[in-house]
VMD Tcl script that draws the C-alpha trace (Angstrom):
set ca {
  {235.53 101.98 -27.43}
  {233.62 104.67 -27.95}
  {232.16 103.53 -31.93}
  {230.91 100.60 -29.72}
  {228.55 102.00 -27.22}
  {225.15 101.24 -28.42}
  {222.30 104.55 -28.40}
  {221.19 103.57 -24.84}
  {224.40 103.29 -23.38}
  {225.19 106.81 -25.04}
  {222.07 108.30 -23.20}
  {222.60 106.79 -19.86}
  {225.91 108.38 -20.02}
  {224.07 111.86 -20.75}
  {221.96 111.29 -17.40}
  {225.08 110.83 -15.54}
  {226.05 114.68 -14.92}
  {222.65 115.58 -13.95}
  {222.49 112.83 -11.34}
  {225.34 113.95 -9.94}
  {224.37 117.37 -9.82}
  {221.42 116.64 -7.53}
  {223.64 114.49 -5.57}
  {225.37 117.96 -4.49}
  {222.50 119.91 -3.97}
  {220.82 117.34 -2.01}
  {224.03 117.19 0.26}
  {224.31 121.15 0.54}
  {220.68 121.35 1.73}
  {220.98 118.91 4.23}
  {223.53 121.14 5.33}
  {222.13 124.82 5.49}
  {219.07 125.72 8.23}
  {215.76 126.11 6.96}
  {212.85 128.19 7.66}
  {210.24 125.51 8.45}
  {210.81 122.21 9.56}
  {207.40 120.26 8.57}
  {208.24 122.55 4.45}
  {211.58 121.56 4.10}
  {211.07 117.27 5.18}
  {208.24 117.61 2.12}
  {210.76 119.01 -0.22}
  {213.87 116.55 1.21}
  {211.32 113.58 0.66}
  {210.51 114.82 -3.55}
  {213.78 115.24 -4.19}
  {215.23 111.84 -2.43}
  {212.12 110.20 -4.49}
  {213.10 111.78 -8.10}
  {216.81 111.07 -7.34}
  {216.30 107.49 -6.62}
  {213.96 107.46 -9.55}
  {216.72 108.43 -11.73}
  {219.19 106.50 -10.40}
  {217.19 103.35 -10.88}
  {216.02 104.57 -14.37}
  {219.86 105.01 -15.40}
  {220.97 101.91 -14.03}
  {218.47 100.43 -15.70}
  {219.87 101.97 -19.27}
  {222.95 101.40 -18.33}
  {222.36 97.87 -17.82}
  {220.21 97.33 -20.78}
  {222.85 99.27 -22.60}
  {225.82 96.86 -21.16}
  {224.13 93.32 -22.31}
  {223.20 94.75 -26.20}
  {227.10 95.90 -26.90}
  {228.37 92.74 -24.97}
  {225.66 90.61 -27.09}
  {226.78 92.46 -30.54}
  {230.72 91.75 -29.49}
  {229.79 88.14 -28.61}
  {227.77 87.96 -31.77}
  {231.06 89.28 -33.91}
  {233.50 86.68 -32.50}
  {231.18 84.10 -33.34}
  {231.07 85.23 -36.68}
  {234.97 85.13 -36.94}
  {235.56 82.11 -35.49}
  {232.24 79.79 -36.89}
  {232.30 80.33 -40.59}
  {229.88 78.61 -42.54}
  {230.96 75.06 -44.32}
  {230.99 75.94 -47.48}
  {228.33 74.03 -49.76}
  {228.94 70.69 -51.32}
  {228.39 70.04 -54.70}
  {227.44 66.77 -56.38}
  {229.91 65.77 -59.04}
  {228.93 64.74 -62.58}
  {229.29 61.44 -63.69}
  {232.05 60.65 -65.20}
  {231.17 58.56 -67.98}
  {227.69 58.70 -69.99}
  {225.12 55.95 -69.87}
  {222.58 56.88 -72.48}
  {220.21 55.37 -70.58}
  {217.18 56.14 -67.24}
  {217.79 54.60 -64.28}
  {214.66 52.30 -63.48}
  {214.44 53.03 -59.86}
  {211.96 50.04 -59.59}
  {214.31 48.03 -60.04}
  {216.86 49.13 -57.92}
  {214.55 49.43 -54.87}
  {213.72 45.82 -55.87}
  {217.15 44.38 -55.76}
  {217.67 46.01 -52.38}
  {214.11 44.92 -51.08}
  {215.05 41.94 -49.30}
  {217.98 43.29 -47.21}
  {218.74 43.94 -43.86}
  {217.05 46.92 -42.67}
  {220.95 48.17 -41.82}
  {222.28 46.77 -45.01}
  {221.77 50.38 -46.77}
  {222.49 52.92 -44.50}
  {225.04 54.37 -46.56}
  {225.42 54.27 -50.39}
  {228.70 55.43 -52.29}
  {227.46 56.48 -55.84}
  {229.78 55.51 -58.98}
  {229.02 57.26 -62.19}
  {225.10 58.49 -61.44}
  {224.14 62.06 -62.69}
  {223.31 64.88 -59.99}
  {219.82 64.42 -60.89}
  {220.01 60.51 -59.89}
  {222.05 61.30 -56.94}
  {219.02 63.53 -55.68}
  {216.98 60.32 -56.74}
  {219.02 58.06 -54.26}
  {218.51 60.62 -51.59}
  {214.80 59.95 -51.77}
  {214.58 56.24 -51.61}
  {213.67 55.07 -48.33}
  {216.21 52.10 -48.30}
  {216.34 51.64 -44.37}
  {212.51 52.72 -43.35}
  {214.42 55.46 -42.22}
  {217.26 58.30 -43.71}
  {219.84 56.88 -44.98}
  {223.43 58.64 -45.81}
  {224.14 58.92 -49.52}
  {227.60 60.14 -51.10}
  {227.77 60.54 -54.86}
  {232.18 59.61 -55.56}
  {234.11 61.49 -57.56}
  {236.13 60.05 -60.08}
  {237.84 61.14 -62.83}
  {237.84 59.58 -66.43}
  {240.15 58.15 -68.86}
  {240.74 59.74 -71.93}
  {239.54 57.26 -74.20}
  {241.29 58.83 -76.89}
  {244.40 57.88 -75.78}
  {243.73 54.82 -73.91}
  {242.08 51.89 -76.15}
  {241.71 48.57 -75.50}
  {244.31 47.64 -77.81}
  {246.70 49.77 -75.48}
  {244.86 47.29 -72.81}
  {245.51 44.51 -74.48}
  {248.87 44.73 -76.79}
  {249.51 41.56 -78.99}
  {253.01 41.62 -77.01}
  {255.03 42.43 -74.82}
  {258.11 42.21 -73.18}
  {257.91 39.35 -70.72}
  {261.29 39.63 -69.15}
  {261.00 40.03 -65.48}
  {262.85 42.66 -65.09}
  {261.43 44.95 -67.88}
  {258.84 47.32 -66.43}
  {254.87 47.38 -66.99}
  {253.58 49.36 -69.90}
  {250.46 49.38 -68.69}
  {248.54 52.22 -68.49}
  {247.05 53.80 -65.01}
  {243.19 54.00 -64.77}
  {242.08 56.26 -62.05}
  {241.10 55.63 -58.86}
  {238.17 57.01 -57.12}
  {238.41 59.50 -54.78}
  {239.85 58.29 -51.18}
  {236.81 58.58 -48.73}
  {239.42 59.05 -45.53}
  {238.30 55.88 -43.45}
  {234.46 56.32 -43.96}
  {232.54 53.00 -44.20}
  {229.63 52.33 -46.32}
  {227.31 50.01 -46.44}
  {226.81 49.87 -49.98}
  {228.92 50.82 -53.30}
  {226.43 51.33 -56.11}
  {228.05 51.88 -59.76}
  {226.14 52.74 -63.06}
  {227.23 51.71 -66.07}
  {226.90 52.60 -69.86}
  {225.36 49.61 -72.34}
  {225.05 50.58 -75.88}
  {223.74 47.04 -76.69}
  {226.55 46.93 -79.50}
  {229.34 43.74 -79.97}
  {232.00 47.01 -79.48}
  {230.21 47.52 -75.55}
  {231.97 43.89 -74.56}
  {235.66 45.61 -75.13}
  {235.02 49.57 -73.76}
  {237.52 51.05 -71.26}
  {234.84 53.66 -69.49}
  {232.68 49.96 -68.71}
  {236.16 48.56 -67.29}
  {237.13 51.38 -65.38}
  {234.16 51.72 -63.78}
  {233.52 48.32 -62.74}
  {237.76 48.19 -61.16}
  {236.76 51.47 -59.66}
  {233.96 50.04 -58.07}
  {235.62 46.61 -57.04}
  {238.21 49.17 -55.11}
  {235.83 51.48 -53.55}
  {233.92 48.20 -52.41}
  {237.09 47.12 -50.82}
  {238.07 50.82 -49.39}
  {235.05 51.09 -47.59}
  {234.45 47.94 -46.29}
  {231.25 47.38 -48.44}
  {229.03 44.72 -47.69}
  {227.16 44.83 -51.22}
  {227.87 46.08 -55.21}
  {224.76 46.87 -56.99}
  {225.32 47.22 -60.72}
  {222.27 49.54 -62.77}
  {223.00 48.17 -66.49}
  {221.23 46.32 -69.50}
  {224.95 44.57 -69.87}
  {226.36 41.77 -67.83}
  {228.68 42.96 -65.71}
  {232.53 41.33 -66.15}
  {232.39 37.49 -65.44}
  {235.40 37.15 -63.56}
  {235.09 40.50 -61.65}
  {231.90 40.49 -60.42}
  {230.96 36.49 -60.90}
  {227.57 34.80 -60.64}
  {227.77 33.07 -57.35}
  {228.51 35.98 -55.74}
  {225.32 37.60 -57.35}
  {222.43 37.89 -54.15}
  {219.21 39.08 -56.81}
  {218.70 40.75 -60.00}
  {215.74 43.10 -60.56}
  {215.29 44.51 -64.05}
  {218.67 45.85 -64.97}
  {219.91 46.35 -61.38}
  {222.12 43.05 -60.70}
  {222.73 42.45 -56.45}
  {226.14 40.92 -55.55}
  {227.67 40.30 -52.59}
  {231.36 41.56 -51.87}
  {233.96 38.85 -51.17}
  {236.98 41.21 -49.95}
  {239.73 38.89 -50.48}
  {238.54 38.03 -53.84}
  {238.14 41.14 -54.78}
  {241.33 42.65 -53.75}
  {242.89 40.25 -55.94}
  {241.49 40.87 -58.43}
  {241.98 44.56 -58.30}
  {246.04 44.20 -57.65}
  {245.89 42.29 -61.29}
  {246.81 44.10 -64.54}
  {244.34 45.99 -65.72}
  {244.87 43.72 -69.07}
  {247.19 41.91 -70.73}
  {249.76 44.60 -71.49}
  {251.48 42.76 -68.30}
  {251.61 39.53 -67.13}
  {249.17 38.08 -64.02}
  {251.72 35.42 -63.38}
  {255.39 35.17 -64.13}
  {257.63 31.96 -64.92}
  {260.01 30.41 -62.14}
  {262.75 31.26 -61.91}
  {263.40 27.52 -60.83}
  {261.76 24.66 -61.63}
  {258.65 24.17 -58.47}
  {256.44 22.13 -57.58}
  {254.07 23.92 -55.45}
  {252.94 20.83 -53.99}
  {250.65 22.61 -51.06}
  {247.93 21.39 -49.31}
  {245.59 22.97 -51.71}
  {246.63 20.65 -54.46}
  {243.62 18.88 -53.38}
  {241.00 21.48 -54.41}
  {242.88 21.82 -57.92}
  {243.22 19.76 -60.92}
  {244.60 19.31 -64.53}
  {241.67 18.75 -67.46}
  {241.26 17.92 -71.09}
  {238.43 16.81 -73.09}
  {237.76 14.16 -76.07}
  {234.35 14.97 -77.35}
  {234.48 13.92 -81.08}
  {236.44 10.18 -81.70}
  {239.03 8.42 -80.98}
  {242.03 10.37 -82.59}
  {243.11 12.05 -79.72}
  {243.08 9.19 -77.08}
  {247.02 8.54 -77.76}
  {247.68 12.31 -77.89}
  {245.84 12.70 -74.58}
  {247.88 9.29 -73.21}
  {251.29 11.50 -73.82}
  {250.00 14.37 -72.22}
  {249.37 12.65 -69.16}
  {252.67 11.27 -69.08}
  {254.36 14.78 -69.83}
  {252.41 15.87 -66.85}
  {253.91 13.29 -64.28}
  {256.81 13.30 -65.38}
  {258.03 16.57 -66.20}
  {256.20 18.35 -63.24}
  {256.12 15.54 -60.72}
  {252.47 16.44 -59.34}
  {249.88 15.17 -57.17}
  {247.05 17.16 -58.63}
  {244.44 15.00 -60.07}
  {244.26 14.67 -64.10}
  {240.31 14.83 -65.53}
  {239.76 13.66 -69.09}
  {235.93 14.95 -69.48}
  {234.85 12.11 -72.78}
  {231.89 11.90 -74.72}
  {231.41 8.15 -74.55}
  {229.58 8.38 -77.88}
  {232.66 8.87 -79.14}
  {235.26 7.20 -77.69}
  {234.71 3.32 -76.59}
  {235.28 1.80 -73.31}
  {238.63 0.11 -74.34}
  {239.99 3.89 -75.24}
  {238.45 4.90 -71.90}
  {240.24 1.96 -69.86}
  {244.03 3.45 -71.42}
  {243.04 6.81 -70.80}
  {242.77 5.56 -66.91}
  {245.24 3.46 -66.91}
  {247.86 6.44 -68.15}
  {246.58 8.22 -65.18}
  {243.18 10.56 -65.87}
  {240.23 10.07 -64.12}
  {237.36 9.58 -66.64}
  {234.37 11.34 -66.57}
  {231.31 11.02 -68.27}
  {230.45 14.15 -70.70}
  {227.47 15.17 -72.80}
  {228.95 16.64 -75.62}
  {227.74 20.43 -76.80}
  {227.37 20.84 -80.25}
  {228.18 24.46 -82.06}
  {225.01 26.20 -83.33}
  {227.08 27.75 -86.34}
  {229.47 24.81 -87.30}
  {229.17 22.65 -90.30}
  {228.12 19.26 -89.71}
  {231.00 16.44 -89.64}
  {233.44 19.71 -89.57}
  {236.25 19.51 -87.14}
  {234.67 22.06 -84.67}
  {231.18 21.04 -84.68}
  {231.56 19.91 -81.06}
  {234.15 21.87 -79.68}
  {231.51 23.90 -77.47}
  {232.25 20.52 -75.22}
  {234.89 22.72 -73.46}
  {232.11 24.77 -71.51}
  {231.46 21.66 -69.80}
  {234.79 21.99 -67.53}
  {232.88 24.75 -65.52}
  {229.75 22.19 -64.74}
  {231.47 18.88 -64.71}
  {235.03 20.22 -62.35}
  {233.01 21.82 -59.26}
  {234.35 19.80 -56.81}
  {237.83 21.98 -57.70}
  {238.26 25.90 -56.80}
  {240.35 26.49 -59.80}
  {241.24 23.83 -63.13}
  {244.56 24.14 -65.70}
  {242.93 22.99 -69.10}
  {245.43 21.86 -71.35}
  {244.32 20.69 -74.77}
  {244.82 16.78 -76.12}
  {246.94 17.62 -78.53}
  {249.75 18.93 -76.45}
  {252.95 18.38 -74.20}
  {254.45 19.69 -71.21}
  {257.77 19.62 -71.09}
  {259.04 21.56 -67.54}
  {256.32 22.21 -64.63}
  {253.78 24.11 -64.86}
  {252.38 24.14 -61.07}
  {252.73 27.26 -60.67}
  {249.73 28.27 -62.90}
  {247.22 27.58 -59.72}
  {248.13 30.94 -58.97}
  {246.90 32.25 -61.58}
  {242.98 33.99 -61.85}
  {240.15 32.99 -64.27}
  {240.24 33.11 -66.88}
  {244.39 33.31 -67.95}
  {245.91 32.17 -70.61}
  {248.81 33.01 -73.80}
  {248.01 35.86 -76.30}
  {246.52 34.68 -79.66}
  {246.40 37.91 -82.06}
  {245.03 41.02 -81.89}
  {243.59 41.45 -78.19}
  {242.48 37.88 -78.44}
  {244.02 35.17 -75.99}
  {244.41 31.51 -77.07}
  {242.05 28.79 -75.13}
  {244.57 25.84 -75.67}
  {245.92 26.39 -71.91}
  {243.57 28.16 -70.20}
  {243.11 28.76 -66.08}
  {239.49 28.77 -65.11}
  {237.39 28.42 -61.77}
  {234.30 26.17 -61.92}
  {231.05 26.98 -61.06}
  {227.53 25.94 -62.26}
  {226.35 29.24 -62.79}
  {229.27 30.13 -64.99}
  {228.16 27.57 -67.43}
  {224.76 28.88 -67.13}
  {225.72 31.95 -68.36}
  {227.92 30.73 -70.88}
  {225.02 27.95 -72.24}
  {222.43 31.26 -72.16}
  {224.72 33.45 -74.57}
  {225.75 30.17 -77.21}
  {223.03 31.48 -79.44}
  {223.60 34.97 -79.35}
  {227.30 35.42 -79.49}
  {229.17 34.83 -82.42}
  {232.26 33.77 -82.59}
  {235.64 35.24 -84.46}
  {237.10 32.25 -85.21}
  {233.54 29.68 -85.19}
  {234.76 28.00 -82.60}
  {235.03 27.59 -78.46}
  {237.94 30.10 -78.36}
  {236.45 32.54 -80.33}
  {233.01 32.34 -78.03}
  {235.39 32.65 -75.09}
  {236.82 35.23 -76.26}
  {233.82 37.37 -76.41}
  {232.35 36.35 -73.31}
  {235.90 36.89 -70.88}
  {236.89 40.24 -72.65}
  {238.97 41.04 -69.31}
  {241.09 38.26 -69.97}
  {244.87 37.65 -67.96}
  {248.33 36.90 -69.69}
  {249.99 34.14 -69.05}
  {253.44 33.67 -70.44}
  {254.06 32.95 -73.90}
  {256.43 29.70 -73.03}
  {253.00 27.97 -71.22}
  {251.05 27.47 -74.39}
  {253.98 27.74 -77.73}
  {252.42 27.00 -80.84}
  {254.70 24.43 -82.55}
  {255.98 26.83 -85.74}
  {256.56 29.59 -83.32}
  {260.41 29.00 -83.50}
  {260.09 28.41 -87.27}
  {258.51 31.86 -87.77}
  {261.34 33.23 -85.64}
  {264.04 31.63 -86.57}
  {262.88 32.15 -90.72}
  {264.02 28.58 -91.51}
  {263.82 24.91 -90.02}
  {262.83 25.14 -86.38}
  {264.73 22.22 -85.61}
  {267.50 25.36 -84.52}
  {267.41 24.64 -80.64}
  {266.03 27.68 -79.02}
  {267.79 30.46 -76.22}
  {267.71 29.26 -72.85}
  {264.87 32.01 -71.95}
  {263.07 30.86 -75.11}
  {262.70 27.15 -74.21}
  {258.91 26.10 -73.98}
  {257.03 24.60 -71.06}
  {253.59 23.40 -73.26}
  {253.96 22.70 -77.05}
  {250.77 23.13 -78.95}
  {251.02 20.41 -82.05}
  {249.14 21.91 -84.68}
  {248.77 20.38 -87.95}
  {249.11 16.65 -88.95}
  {249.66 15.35 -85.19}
  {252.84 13.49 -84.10}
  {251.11 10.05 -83.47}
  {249.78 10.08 -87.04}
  {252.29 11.04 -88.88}
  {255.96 8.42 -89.34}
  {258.17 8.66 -86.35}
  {260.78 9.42 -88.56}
  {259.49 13.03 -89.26}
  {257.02 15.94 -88.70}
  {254.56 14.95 -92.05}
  {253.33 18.04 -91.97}
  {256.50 18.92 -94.49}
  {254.63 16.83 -97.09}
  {251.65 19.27 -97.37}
  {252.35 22.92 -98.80}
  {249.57 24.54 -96.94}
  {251.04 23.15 -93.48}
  {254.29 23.45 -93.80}
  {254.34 26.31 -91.50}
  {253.43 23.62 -89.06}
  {256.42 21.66 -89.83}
  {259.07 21.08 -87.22}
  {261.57 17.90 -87.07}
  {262.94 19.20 -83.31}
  {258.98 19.62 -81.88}
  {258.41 16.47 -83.51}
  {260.99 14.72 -82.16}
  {260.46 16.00 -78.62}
  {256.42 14.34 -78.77}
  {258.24 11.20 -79.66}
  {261.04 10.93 -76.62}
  {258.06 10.90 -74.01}
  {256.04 8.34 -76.01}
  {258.89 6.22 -75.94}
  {258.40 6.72 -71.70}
  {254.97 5.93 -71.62}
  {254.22 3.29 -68.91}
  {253.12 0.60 -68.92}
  {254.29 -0.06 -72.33}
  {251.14 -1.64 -73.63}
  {249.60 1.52 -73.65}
  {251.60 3.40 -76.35}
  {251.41 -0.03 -78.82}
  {247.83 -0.53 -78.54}
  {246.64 3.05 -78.59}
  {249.36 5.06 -80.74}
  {249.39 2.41 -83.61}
  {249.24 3.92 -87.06}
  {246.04 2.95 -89.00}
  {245.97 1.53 -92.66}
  {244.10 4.72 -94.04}
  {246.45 7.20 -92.19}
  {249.50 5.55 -93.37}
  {247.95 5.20 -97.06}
  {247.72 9.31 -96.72}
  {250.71 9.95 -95.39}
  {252.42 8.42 -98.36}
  {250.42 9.71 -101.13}
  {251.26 13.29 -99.37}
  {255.23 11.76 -99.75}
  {254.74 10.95 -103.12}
  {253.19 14.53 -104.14}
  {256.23 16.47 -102.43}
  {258.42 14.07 -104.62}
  {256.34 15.02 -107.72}
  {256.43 18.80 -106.68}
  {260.43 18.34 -105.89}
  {259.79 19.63 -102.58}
  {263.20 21.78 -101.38}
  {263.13 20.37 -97.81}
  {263.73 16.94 -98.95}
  {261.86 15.31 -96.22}
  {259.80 13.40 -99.15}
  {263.05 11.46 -99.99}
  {263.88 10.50 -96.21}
  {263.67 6.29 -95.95}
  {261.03 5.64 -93.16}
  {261.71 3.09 -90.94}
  {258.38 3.51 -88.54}
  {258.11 -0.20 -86.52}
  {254.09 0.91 -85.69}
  {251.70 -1.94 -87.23}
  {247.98 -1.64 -87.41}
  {246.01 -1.59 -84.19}
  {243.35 -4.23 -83.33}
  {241.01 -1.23 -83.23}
  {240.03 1.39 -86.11}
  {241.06 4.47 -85.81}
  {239.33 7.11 -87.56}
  {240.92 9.74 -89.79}
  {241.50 12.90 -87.35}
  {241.09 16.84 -87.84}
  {244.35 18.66 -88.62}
  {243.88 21.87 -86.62}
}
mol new
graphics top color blue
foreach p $ca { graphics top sphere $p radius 0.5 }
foreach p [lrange $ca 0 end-1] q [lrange $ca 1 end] { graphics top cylinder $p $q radius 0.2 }
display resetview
């Protein structure tokens, strides 16, 4: 106790003794007689004076001395029990960008909001350096709170997009995902924010469409939007941001390279429970056959487009019928037509099989040759500006069939659809959401983007590079069980194998003989060839009601039969070893009052 008197207290202590010492005397004197009375009041009076001048002088110390050691102890325990918080630092971005921020136009894009709307501002991927930058802007008139999130990045080393986006996969339902796990961002423990602001890197390269640091960030931002109850998602970049992540009607303004968009929880928490890419599917098959008849029906519908001639009109007759009656549906069938191309009596059978016509302007391909089979097939961007009064469209091309229900692909996101090759997806059956803007976009980037395959799917491709899986059996190219089977497909498939949409490619049924798949004929599309597909395209023409419709518009035209059999008489010549050449054909079809031109065989 001693060690924590202070120097005061230590000399008030001293004084002590002494004091008392007078005391004594004082008493002892008032004790003895003295010599003179008027001598010994003077001297009673000095020393009563100094003592109570030392007494208050000492208590005085003392006191003095009391508050500074209770002040240092006070002082101590504070010490012990208020550390300081220790000091924050700003985490590096995870990914770089290559690139300054413009800050004009950030503070541009967040001009017109509410003065509350950017209070506080989670940070995705910005540099110390820019987070310091964010602290400055005065986004409210006023401080606003500004949190740079950690997050930590993928190894891109080890995770491609072809580890995204695997040509296959095992689509049993009970085999397990092998897709990889992208990190989150860091949990910010119930805080709310007004605003989630990501940066992202753009090296203005065909490659920058298909890079995992762009993908993660813009999932990690869609979740931290969600997390924290985020009102708005700005995105600082020179590239679009993902179509069907962060779409154009939910886009508020874009400044410069800083793109405004509104968050739409639900939609985005969809979104961010989906696969991060095809390595798993977004949808599975039923496990019995549904309907899904809800009340939404109303707001979806089935589409396919004619945009080049006649050819297809029978093809797209079938489909229809495949559609009622394998899936029993109320949704509403759209044939979008170029009536350039097909005439009003084609038009009037397409109705009466059950699609609702619509009037199309047909959009040519800036790369095709002209009179080549795919100089129009850019027609298919029109389902986004033509289907608006629907929330979400199953587009199933002309030349196909559906053979069980396929209902339950409603539930599936924009854009879905089968695996093609590579990381590519095929846009035969497709699941898309239209929207005006959307085809916009799309009609802005025909010139620029090229595509793989100089066609729609190829352009597709490279503009919905976060693409969803459908199953394989929704979209089965017709030589798929040939190529499996390594012989005939006419081998009936495994139970789990059967299809649900058969994609006809080659010669189509309706113009080749009833009798078989033509396609046996010609070498080069023989791998086309299949006598159980074919016959399968013929059992629901034979349903097609009313009756008229499959004898008027399925009739085989002069020039297409004169082909077919010079095609029979050159596998005869060649001795072809399937033997299909020597088959006696015994097709009842007779010319149609209508010509029908010659039609594309892919």
């Amino acid at each position: 106790m001693a060690a924590l008197l202070s120097p005061e207290r230590h000399r008030a202590a001293a004084i002590l003794p002494f004091l008392r010492t007078l005391g004594d005397d004082g008493a002892s004197a008032r004790k003895r007689p003295t010599a003179s009375s008027s001598s010994s009041s003077k001297s009673g009076k000095k020393k009563k004076l100094a003592i109570t001048l030392a007494l208050f002088v000492s208590s005085t110390l003392l006191m003095l001395a009391i508050l500074k050691t209770r002040t240092l102890l006070y002082g101590r325990i504070l010490k012990l029990h208020h550390r300081p918080a220790p000091r924050i630092t700003v985490p590096n971005a995870p990914y770089a960008t290559h690139r300054h921020v413009h800050w004009g136009s950030v503070t541009a894009s967040l001009s017109d909001t509410t003065k509350t709307a950017a209070a506080s501002v989670a940070l995705l991927n910005f540099s110390p350096a820019e987070v310091k930058r964010w602290r400055k802007l005065k986004l409210t008139g006023g401080s606003s709170s500004v949190r740079a999130v950690r997050l930590q990045p993928v190894d891109t080393s080890v995770v491609t997009w072809a580890t995204l986006y695997p040509e296959w996969i095992d689509e049993r339902t009970n085999s397990t995902s092998t897709c990889p796990t992208l990190p989150d961002p860091e949990h910010q423990g119930g805080q709310r924010f007004d605003l989630v602001a990501v940066n992202l890197p753009c090296e203005n390269t065909s490659s920058s469409t298909r890079d995992v640091a762009r993908l993660h960030l813009q999932l990690a931002a869609a979740k931290l939007a969600v997390e924290v109850h985020s009102s708005q998602v700005l995105v600082v970049s020179d590239c679009t941001p993902l179509p069907n992540l962060f779409p154009c009607k939910h886009l508020l303004r874009r400044r410069g390279h800083a793109s405004l968009y509104a968050t739409r929880p639900a939609y985005l928490r969809r979104r961010v429970r989906l696969p991060v890419g095809s390595c798993d599917l977004a949808v599975r098959l039923p496990t019995t056959d549904q309907h899904h008849d809800e009340p939404k029906r109303r707001w979806e519908a089935y589409a396919t487009v004619l945009h080049s001639s006649d050819a297809y009109v029978c093809g797209a007759i079938a489909l229809a019928q495949s559609i009622r009656q394998q899936s029993g549906t109320s949704r509403d069938l759209v044939a979008l037509v170029d009536y350039s191309s097909v005439g009003p009596e084609q038009r009037a059978g397409l109705a009466a099989a059950g699609w609702q016509v619509r009037a199309m302007e047909r959009i040519r391909n800036p790369r095709a040759v002209p009179g080549s089979y795919n100089e129009w097939n850019y027609s298919k961007l029109r389902l986004w500006q033509q289907l608006t009064d629907y929330r979400r469209v199953v587009f199933v091309d002309a030349d196909q069939l559906v053979l069980r229900s396929i209902d339950f692909l409603f539930d599936a996101p924009e854009v879905s659809a089968t695996a093609n090759c590579r990381t590519l997806f095929n846009s035969g059956v497709m699941v898309l959401e239209p929207c005006n803007c959307t085809f916009d976009m799309l009609i802005a980037r025909v010139d620029d983007v090229r595509s793989y395959n100089g066609g729609d799917q190829g352009f597709l491709n490279e503009v919905f590079t976060w693409w969803h899986r459908l199953p394989r059996a929704v979209n089965v190219l017709k030589y798929y069980h040939h190529q499996q089977d390594g012989h005939n497909a006419a081998s009936p498939p495994s139970e789990e194998e059967k299809p649900y949409v058969m994609h006809y490619l080659g010669i189509k049924p309706w113009l080749c003989f009833r009798d078989y798949d033509c396609n046996w004929n010609v070498p080069w599309l023989q791998r086309f060839a299949s006598d159980e597909a074919h016959a399968r395209w013929w059992a629901v023409h034979d349903r097609i009601q009313p009756k008229e419709l499959a004898t008027r518009f399925c009739a085989l035209e002069a020039r297409q039969r004169e082909a077919l059999e010079s095609d029979r008489r050159q596998a005869e010549m060649a001795n072809a070893s399937d033997m299909h050449w020597n088959r006696t054909i015994t097709d009842p079809r007779k010319l149609s009052p209508f010509t029908m031109p010659l039609a594309p065989t892919a």
